[in-house]
C-alpha positions as CSV (number, residue, x, y, z in Angstrom):
1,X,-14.7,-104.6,75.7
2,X,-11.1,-105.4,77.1
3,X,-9.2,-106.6,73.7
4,X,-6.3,-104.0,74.1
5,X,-5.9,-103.9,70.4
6,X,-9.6,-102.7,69.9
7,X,-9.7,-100.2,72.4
8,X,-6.6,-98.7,70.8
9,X,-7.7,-98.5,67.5
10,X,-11.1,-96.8,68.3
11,X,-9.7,-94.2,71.5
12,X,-6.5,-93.5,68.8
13,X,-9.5,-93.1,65.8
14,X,-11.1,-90.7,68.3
15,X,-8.1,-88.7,69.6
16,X,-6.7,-88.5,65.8
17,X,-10.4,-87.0,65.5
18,X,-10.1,-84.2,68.0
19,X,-6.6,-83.6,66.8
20,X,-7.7,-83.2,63.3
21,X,-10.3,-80.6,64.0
22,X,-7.9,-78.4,66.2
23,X,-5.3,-78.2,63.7
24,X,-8.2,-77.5,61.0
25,X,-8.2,-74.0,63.1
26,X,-5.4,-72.9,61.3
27,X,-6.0,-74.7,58.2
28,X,-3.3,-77.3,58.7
29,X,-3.1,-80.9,58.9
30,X,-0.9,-83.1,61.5
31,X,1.9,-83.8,59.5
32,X,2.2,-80.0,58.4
33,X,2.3,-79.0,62.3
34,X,5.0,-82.1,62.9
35,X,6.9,-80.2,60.3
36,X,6.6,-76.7,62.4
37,X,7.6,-78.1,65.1
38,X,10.6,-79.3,63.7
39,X,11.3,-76.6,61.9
40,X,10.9,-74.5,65.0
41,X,13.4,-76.9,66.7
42,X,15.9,-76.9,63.8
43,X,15.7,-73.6,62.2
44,X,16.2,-74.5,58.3
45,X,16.8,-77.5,56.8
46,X,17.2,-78.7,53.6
47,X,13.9,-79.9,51.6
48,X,15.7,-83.5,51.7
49,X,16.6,-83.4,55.6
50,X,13.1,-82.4,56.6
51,X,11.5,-85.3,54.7
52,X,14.1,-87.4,56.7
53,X,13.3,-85.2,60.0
54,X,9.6,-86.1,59.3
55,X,9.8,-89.6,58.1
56,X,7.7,-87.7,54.6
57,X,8.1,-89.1,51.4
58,X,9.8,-85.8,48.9
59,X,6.0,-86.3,46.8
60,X,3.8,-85.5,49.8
61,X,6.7,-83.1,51.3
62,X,6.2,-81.0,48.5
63,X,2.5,-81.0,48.8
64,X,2.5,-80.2,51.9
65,X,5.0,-77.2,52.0
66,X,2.5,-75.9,49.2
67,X,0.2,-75.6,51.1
68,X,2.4,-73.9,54.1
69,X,3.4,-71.4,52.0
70,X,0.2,-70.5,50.9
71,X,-0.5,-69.9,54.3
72,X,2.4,-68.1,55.0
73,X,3.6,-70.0,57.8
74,X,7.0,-71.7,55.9
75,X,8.8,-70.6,53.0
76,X,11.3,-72.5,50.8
77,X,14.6,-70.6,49.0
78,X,17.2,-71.8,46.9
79,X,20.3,-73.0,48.8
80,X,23.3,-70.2,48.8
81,X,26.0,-72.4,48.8
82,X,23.9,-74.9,46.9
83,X,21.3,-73.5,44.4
84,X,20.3,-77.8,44.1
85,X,19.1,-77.8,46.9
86,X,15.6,-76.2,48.7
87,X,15.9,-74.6,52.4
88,X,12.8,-74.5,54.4
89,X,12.3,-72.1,57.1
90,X,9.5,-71.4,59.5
91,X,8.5,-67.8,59.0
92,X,6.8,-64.9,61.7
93,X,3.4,-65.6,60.5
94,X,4.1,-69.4,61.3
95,X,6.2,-69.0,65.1
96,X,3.1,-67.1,66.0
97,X,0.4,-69.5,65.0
98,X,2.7,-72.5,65.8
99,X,2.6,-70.5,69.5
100,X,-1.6,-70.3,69.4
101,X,-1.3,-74.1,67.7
102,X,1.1,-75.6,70.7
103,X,-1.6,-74.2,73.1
104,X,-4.7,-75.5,71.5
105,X,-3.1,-78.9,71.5
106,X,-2.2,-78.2,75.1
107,X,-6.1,-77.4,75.9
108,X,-7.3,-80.7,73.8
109,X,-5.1,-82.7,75.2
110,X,-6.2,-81.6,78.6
111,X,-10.0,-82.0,77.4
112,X,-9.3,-85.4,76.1
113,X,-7.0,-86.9,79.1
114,X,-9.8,-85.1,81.9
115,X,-10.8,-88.9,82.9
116,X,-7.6,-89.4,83.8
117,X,-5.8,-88.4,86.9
118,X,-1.9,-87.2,86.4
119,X,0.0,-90.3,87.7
120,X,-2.6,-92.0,84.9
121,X,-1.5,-89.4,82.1
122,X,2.2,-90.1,82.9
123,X,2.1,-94.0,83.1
124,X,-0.2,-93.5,79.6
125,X,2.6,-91.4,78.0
126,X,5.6,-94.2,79.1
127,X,3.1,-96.9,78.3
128,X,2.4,-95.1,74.7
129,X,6.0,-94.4,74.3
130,X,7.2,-97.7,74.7
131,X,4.4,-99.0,72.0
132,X,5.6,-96.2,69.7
133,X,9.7,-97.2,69.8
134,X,8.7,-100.7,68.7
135,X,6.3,-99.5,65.4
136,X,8.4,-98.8,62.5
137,X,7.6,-95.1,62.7
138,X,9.0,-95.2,66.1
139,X,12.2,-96.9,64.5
140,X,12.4,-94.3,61.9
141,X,11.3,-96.4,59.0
């Protein structure tokens, strides 16, 4: 099969797969490690700037901050010079597992990219990139 659009759809299905499961470790989903990460990056942000950071609607950013907190690994507190507003902040408990997450990833993505030599990961990345920029994710929409 050589329809570019298939073989997409069904090698993204399976690496959204693999991803899935190794973020299950840590009883996380994708979009609550994208929000470590920028977190991590950022230090804290308001509850409204990370939804923007993360391209989350405020309905599912609350849900899933829930369910960070439960696990310890972000907290939320009221604003000082704002008590509207929410700051979110990446805690001890979540730097440490976002280290163990980063290198999981790091070993999955090696697993899953082993048919490929490094020139062919690189050209994949730019190649993926490029897609990505023009999607309205990739746009920030």
């Amino acid at each position: 099969m050589t329809d570019p659009g298939f073989l997409l759809s069904r090698v993204g299905a399976a690496a959204r797969a693999g991803f899935k499961d190794v973020l299950a470790g840590w009883g996380i989903r994708p979009q609550q490690y994208l929000i470590l990460l920028i977190l991590d990056a950022r230090g804290g942000l308001s509850q409204q700037d990370l939804c923007t950071a993360a391209r989350v609607d405020s309905g599912n950013m609350v849900e899933l901050l829930d369910g960070l907190e439960v696990l310890r690994y972000a907290q939320r507190a009221r604003d000082p010079h704002d008590r509207r507003r929410y700051v979110v902040t990446i805690t001890p408990a979540g730097r440490s597992a976002l280290t163990e997450l980063r290198r999981a990833v790091t070993e999955y993505n090696e697993r899953f990219l082993s048919p490929l030599t490094g020139a062919e990961r690189r050209r994949l990345a730019a190649t993926l990139g490029k897609l990505f920029a023009t999607t309205a994710e990739g746009r920030g929409r």
